[in-house]
Residue frames as a rotation matrix with the C-alpha (Angstrom) as fourth column:
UNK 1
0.821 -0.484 -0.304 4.72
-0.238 0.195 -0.951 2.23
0.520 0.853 0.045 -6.43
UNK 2
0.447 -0.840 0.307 7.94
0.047 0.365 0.930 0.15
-0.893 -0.402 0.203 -4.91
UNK 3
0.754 -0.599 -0.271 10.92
-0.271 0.092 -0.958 0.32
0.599 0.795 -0.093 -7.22
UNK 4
0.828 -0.443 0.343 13.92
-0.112 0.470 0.876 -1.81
-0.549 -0.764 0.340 -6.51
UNK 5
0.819 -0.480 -0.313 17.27
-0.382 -0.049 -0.923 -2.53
0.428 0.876 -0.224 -7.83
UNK 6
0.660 -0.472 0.585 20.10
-0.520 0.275 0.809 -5.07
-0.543 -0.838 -0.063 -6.84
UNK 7
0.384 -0.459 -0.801 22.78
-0.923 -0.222 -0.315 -5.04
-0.033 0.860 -0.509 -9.26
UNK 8
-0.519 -0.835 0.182 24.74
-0.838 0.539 0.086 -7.87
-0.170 -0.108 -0.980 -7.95
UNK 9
-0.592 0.351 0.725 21.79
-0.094 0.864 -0.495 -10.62
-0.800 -0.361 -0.479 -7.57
UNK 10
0.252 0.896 0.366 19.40
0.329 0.277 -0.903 -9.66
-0.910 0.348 -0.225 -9.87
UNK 11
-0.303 -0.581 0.756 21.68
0.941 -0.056 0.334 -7.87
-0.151 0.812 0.563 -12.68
UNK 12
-0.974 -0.064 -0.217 21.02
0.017 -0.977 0.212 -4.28
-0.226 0.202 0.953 -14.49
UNK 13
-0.446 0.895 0.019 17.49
0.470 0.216 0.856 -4.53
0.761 0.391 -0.517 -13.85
UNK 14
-0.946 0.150 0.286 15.25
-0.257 -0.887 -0.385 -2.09
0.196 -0.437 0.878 -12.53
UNK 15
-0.496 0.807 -0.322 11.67
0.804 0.566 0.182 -3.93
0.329 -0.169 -0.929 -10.75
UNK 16
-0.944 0.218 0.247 8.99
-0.279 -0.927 -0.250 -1.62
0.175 -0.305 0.936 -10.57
UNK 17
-0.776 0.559 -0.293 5.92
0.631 0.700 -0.335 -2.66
0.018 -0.445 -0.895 -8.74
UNK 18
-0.667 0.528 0.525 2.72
-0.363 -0.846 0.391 -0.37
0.651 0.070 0.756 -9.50
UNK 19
0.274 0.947 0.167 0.36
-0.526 0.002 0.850 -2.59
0.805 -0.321 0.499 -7.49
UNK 20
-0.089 0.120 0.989 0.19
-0.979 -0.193 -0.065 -3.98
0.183 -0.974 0.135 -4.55
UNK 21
0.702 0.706 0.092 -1.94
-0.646 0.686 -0.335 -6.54
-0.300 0.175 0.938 -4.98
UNK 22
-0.464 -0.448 0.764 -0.50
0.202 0.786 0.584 -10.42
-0.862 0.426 -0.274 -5.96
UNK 23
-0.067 0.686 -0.724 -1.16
-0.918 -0.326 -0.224 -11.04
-0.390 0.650 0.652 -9.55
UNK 24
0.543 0.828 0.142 -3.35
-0.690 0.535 -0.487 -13.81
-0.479 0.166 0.862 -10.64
UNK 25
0.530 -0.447 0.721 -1.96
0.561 0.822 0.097 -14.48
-0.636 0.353 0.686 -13.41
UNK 26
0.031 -0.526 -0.850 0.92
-0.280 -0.821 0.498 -12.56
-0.960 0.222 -0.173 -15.09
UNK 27
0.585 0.168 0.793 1.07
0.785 0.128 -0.606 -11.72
-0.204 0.977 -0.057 -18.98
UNK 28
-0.197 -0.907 -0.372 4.31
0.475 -0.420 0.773 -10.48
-0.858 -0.025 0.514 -20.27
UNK 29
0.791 -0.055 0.610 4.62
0.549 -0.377 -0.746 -7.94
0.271 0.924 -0.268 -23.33
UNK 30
0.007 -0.786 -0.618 8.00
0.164 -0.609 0.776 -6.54
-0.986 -0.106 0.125 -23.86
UNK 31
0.752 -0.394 0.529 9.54
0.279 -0.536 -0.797 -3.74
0.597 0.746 -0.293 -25.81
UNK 32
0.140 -0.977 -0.163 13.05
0.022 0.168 -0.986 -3.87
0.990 0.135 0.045 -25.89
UNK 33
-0.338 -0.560 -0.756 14.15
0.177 0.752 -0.635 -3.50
0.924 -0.348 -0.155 -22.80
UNK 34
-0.283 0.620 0.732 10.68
-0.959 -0.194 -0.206 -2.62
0.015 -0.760 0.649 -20.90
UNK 35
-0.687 0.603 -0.406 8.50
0.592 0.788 0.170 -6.07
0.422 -0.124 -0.898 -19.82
UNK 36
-0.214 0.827 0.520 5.33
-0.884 -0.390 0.257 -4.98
0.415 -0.405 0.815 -18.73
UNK 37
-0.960 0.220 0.173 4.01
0.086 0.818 -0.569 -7.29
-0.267 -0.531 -0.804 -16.05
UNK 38
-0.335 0.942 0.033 -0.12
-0.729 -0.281 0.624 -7.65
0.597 0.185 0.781 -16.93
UNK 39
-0.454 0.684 0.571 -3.17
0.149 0.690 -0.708 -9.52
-0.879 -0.237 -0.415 -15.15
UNK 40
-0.887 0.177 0.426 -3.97
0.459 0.439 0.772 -11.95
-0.050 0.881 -0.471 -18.13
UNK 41
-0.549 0.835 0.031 -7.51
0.802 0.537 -0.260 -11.18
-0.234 -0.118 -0.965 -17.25
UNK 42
0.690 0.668 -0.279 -8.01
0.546 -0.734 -0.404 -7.50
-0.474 0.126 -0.871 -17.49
UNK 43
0.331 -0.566 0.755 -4.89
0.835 -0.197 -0.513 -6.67
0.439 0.800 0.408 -19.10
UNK 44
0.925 0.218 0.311 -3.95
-0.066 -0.713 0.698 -4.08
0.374 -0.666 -0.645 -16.57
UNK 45
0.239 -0.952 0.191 -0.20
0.031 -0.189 -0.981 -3.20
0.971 0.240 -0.015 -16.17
UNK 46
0.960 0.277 -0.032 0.49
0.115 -0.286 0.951 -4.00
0.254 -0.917 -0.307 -12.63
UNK 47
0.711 -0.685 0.158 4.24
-0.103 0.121 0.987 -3.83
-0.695 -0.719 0.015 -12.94
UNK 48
0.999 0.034 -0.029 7.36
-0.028 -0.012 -1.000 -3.63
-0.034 0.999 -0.011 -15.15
UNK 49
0.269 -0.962 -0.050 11.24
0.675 0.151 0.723 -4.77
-0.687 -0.228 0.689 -15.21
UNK 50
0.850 -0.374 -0.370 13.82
-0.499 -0.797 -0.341 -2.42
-0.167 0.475 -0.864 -17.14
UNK 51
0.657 -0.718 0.229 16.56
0.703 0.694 0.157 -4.24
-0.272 0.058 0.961 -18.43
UNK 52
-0.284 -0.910 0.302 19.66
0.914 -0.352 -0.201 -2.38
0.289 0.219 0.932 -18.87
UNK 53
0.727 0.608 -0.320 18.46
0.678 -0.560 0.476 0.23
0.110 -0.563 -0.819 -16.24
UNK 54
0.062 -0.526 -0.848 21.81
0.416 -0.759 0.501 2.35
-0.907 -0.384 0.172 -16.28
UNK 55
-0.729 -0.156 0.667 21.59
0.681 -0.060 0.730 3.22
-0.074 0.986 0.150 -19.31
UNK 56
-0.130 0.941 0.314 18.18
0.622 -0.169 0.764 5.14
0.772 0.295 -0.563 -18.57
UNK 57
0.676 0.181 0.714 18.39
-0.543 -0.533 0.649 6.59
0.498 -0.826 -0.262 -14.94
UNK 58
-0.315 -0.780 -0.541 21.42
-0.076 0.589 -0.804 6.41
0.946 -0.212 -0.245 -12.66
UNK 59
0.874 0.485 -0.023 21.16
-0.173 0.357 0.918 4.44
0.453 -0.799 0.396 -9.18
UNK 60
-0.348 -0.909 0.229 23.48
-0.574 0.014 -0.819 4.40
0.741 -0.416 -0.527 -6.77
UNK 61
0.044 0.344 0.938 21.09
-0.973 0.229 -0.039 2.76
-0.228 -0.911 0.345 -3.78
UNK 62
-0.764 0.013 -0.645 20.88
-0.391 0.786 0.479 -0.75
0.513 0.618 -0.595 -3.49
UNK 63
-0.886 0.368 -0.284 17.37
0.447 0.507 -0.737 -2.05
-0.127 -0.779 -0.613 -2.75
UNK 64
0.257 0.914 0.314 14.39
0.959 -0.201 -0.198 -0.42
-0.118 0.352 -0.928 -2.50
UNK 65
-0.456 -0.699 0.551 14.73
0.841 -0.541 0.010 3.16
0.291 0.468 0.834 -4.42
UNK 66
-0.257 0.712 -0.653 13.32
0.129 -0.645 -0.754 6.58
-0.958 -0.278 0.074 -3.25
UNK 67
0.083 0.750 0.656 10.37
0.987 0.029 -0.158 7.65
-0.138 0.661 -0.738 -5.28
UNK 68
-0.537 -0.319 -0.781 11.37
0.241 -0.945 0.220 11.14
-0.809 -0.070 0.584 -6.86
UNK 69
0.719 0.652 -0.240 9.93
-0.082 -0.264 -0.961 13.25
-0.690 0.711 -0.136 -9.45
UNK 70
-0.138 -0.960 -0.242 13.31
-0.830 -0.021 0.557 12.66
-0.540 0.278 -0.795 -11.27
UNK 71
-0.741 -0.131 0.658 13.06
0.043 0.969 0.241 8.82
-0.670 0.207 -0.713 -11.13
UNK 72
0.085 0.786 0.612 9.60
0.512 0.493 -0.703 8.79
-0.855 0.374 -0.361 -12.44
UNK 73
0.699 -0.209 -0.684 10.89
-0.654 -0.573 -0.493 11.38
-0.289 0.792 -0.538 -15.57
UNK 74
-0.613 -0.790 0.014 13.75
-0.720 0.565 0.402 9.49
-0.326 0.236 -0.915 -15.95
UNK 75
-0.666 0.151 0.731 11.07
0.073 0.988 -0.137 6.08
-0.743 -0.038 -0.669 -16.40
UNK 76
0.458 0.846 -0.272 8.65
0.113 -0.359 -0.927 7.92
-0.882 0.394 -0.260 -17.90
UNK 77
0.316 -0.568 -0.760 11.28
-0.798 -0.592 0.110 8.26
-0.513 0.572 -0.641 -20.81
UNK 78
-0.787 -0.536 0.307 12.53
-0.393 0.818 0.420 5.08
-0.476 0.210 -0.854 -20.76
UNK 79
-0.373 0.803 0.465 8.97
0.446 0.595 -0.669 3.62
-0.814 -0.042 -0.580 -21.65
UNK 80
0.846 0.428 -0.318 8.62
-0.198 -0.302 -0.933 6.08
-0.495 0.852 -0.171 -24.55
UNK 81
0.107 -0.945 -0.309 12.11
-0.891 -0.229 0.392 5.04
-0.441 0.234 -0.867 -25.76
UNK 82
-0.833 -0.439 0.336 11.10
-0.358 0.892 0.277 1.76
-0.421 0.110 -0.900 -25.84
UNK 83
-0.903 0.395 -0.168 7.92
-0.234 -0.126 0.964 2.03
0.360 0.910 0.206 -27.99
UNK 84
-0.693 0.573 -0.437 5.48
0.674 0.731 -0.109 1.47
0.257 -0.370 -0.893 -24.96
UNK 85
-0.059 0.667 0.742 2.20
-0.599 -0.619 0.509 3.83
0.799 -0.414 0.436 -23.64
UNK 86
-0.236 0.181 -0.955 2.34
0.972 0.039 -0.232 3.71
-0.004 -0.983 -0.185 -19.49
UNK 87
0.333 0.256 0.908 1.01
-0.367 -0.851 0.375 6.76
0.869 -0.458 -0.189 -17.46
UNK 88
-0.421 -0.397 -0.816 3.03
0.619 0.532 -0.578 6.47
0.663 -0.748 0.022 -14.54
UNK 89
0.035 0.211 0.977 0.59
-0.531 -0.824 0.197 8.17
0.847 -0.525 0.083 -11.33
UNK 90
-0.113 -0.362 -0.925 2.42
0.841 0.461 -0.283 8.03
0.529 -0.810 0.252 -8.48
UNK 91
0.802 0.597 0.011 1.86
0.246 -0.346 0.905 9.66
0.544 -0.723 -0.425 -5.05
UNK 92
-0.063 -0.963 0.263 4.88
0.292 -0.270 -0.918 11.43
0.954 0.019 0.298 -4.32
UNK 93
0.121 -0.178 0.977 4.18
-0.732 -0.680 -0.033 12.55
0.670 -0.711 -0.213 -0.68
UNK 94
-0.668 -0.735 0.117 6.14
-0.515 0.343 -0.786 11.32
0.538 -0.585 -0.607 2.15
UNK 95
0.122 0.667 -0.735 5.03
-0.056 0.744 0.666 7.81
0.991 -0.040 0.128 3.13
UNK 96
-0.109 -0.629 -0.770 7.09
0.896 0.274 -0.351 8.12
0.431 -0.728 0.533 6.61
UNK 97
-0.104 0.341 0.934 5.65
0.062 -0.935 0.348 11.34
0.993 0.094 0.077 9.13
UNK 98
-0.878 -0.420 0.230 5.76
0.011 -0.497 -0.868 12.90
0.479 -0.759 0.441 11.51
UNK 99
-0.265 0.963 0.054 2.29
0.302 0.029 0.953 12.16
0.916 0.269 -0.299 13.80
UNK 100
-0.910 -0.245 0.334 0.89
-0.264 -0.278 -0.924 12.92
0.319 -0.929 0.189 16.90
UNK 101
-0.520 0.648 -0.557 -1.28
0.594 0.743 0.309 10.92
0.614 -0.169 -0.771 19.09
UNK 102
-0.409 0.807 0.425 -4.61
-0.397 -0.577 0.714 12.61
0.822 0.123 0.557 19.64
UNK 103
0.474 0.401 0.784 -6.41
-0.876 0.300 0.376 9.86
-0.085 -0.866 0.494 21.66
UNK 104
-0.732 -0.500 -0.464 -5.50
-0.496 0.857 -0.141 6.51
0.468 0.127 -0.875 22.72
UNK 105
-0.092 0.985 -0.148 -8.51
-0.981 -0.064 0.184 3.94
0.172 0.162 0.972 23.11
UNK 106
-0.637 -0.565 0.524 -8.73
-0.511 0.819 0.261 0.23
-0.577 -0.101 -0.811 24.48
UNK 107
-0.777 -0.051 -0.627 -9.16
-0.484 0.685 0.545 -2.56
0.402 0.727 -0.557 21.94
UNK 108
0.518 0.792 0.323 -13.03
-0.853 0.450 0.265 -4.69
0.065 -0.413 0.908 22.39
UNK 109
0.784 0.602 0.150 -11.29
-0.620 0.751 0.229 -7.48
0.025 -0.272 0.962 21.42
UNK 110
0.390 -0.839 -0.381 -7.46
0.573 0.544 -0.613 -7.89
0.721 0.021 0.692 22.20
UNK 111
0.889 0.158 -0.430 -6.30
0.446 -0.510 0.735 -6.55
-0.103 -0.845 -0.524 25.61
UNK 112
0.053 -0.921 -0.387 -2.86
0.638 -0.267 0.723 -5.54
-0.768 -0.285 0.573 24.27
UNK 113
-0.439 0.187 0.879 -3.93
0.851 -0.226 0.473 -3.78
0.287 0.956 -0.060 21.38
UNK 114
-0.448 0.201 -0.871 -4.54
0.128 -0.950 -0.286 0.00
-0.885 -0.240 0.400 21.37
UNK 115
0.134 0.126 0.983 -6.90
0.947 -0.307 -0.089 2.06
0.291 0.943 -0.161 18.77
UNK 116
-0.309 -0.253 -0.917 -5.19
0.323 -0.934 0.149 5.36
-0.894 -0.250 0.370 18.67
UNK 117
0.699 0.644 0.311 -6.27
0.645 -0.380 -0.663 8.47
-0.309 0.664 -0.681 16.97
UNK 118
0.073 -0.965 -0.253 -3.29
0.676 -0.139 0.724 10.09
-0.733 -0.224 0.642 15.12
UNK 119
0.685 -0.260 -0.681 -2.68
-0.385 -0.922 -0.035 13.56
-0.619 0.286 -0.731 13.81
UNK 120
0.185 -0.814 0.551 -0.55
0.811 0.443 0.383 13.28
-0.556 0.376 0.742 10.50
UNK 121
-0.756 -0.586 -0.292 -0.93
0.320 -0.720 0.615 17.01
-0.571 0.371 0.732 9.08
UNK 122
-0.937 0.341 -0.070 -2.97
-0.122 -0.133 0.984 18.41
0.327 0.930 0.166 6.43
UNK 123
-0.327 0.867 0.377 -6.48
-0.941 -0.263 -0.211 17.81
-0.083 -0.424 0.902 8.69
UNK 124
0.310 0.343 -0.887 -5.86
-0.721 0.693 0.016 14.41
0.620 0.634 0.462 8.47
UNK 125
-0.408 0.099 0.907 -6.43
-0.884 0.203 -0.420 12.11
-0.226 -0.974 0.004 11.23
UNK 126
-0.168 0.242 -0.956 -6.15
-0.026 0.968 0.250 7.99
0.986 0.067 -0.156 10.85
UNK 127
0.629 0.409 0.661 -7.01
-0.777 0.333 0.534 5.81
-0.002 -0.850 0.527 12.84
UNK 128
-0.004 -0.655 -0.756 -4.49
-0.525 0.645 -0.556 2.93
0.851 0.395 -0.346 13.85
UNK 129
0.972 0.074 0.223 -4.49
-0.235 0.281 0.931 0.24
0.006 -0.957 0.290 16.04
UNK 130
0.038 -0.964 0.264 -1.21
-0.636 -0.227 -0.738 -0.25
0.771 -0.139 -0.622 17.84
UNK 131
0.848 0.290 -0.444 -0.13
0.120 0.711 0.693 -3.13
0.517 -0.640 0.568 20.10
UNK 132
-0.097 -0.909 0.405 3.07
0.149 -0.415 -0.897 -1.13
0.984 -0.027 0.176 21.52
UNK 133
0.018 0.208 -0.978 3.28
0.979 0.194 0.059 -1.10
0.202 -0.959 -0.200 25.19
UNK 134
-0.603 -0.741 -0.295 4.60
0.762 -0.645 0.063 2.29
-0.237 -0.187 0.953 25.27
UNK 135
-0.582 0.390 0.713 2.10
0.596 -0.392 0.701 4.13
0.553 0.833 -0.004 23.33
UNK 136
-0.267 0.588 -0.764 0.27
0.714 -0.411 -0.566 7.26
-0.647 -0.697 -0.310 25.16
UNK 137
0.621 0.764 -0.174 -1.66
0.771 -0.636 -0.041 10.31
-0.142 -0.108 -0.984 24.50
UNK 138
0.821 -0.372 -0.434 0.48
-0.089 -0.833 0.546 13.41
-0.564 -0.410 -0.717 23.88
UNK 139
0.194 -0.919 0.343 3.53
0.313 0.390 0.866 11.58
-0.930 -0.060 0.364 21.82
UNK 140
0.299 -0.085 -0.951 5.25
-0.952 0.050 -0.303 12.58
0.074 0.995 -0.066 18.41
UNK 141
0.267 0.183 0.946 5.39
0.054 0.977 -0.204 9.51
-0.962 0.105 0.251 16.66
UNK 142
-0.460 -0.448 -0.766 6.37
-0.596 -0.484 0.641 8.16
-0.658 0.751 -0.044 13.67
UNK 143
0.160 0.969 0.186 4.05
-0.249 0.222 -0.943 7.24
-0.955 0.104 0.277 11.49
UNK 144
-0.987 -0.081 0.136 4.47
0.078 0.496 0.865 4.37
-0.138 0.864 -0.484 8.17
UNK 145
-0.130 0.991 0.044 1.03
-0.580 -0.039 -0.814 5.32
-0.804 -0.131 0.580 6.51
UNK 146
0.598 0.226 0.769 -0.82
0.307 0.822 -0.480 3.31
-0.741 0.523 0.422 3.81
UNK 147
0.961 -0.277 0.023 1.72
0.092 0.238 -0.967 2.48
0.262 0.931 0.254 0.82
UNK 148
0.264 -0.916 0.302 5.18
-0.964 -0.249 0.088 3.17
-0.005 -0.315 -0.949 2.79
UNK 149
0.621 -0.216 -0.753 7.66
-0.145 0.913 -0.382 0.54
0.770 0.347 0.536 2.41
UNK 150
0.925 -0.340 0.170 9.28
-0.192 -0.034 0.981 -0.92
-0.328 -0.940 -0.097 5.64
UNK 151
0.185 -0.958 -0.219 13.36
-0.982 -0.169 -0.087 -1.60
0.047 0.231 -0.972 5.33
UNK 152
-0.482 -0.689 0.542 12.46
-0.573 0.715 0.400 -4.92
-0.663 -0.118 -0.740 5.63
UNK 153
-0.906 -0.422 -0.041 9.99
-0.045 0.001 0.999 -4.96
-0.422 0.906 -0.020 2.81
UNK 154
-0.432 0.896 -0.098 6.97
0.874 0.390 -0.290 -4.92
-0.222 -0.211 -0.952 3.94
UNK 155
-0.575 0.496 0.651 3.98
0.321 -0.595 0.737 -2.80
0.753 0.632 0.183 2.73
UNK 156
-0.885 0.404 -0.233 1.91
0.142 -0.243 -0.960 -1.22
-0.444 -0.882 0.158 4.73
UNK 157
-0.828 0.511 0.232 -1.51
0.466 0.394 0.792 -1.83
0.313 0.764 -0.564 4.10
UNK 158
-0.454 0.736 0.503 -5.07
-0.834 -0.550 0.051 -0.99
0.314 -0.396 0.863 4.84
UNK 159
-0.815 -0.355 -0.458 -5.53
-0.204 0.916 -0.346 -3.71
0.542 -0.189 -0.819 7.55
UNK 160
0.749 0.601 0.280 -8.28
-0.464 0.173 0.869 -5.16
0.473 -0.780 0.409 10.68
UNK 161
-0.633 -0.739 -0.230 -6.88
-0.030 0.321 -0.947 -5.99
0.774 -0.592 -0.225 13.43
UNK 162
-0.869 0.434 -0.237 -8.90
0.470 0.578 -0.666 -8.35
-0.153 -0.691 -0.707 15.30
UNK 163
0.434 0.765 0.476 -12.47
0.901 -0.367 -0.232 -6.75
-0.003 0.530 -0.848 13.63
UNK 164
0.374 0.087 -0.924 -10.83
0.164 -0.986 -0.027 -2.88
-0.913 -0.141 -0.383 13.72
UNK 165
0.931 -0.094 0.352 -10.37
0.242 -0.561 -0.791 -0.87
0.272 0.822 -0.500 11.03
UNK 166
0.334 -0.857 -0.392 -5.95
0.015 -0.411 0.912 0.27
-0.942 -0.311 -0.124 10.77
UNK 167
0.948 0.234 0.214 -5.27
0.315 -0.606 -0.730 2.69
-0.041 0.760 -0.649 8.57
UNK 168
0.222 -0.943 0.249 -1.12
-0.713 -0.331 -0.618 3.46
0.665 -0.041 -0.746 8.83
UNK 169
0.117 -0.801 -0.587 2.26
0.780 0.440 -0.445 1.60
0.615 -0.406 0.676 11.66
UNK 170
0.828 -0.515 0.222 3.47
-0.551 -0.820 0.155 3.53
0.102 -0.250 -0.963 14.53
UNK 171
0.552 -0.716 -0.427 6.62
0.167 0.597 -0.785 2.43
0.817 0.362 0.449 14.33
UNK 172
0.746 -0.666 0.009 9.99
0.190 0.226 0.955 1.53
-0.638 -0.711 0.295 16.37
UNK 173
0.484 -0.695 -0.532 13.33
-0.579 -0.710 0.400 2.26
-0.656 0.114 -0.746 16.06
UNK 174
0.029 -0.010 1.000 13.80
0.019 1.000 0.009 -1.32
-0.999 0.019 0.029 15.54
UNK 175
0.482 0.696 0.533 11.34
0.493 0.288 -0.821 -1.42
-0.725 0.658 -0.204 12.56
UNK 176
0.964 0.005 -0.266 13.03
-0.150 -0.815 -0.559 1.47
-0.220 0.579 -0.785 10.96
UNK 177
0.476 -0.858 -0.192 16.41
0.793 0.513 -0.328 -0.02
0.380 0.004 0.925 11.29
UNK 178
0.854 0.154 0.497 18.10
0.042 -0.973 0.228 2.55
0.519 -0.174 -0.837 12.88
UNK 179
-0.314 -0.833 -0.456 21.74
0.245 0.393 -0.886 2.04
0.917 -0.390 0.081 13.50
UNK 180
-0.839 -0.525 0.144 22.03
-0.150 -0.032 -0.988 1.51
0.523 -0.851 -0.052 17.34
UNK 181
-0.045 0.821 0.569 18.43
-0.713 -0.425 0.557 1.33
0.699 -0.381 0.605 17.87
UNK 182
-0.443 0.030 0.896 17.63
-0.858 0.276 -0.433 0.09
-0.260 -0.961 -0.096 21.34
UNK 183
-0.464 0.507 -0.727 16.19
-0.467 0.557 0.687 -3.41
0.753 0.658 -0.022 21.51
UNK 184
-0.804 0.550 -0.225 13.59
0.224 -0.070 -0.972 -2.94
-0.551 -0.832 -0.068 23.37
UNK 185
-0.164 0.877 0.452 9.35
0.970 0.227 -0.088 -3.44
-0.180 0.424 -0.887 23.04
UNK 186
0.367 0.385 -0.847 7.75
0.541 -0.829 -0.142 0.09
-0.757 -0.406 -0.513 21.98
UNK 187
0.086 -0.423 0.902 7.61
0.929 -0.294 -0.226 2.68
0.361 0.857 0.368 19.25
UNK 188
-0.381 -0.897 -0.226 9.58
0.924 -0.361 -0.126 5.48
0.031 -0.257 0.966 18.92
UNK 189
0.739 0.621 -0.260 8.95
0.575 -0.784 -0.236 8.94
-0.351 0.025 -0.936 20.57
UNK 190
-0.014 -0.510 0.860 10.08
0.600 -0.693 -0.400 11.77
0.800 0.511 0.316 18.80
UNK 191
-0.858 -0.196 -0.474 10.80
0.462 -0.698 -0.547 15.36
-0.224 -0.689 0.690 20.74
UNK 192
0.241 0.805 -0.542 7.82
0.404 -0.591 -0.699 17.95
-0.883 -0.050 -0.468 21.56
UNK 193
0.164 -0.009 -0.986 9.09
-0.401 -0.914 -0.059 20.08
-0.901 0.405 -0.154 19.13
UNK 194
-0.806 -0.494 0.326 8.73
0.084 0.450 0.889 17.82
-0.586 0.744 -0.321 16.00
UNK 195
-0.518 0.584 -0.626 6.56
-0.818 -0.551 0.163 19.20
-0.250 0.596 0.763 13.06
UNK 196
-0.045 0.911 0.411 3.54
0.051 0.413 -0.910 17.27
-0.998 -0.020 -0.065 12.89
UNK 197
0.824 0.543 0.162 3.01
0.111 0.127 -0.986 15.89
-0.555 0.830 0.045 8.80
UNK 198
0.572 -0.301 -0.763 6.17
-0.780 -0.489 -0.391 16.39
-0.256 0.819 -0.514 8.29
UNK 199
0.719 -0.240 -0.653 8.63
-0.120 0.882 -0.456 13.69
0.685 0.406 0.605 6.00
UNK 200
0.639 -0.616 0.461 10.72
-0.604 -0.030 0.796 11.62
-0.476 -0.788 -0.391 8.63
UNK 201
0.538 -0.739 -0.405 14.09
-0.748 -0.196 -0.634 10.80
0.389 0.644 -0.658 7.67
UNK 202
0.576 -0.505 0.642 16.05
-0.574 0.309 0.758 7.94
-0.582 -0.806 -0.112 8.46
């Protein structure tokens, strides 16, 4: 789920993106001031605008919004206010973590390309490939896993790279925008003493 909001450009309107996915074709149904976005074809709600969005849940960010259990009460209202049935399930745990690289592994078929095995918490161990010079064995890391939104708006997906299977981003400072971050190739190491799975902040 991406939710966005950008008072000046786009007006009091709250965009809420449930899928990924492009849609085909889009089929509007509004009540008052919900739109439901649909794919014409299966009728499947992939998405939905809020008009007059302060009125319903206040926003102070501009851009993409954090996903809280607030916001999604706060929407989850608005949609029964406005005479619609949504079920909003959303995956509240932290899309941005805290990881640590297990193994690191060379690529069959791209010599700059790493497939690293990465610790993210919870007994849960992705696999990403990584084309970071920098990248080693032993590192905390920070880790964009599948559905995290980058600051510049990208999605993180479930991807191949060059026939492999990548499954999450280790990321730069860069990538994260990070006021002052060096610009320089290579993603960012955390300290020894950063908590594996947990949500990184920036």
């Amino acid at each position: 789920m991406i939710v966005s909001y950008n008072k000046a450009h786009v007006g009091d309107v709250l965009l809420v993106q449930l899928i990924t996915e492009a849609i085909v074709k889009t089929e509007l149904e509004r009540h008052g001031d919900l739109v439901l976005l649909k794919e014409e074809a299966t009728g499947e709600v992939k998405g939905f605008n809020l008009f007059n969005a302060s009125q319903y849940v206040t926003i102070e960010e501009v851009g993409n919004i954090e996903i809280t259990k607030e916001l999604i009460a706060k929407l989850e209202e608005a949609i029964a206010k406005n005479g619609a049935t949504l079920s909003l399930d959303v995956d509240l745990s932290p899309k941005f973590v805290v990881g640590f690289v297990k193994e690191v592994g060379e690529h069959p078929n791209a010599d700059k390309l790493h497939i690293c095995k990465v610790d993210v918490g919870e007994d849960q161990s992705l696999q990403i490939v990584c084309g970071a010079p920098n990248v080693a064995e032993g590192q905390y890391v920070v880790v964009a896993k599948i559905g995290a939104v980058m600051p510049s708006g990208m999605v993180i997906k479930e991807s191949a790279l060059r026939g492999v299977d990548s499954y999450g981003m280790l990321c730069s400072a860069r990538e994260l925008a990070i006021p002052n971050a060096p610009q320089v190739k290579g993603i960012m190491i955390l300290d020894n003493d950063a908590e594996v799975g947990s949500a990184f902040k920036f």
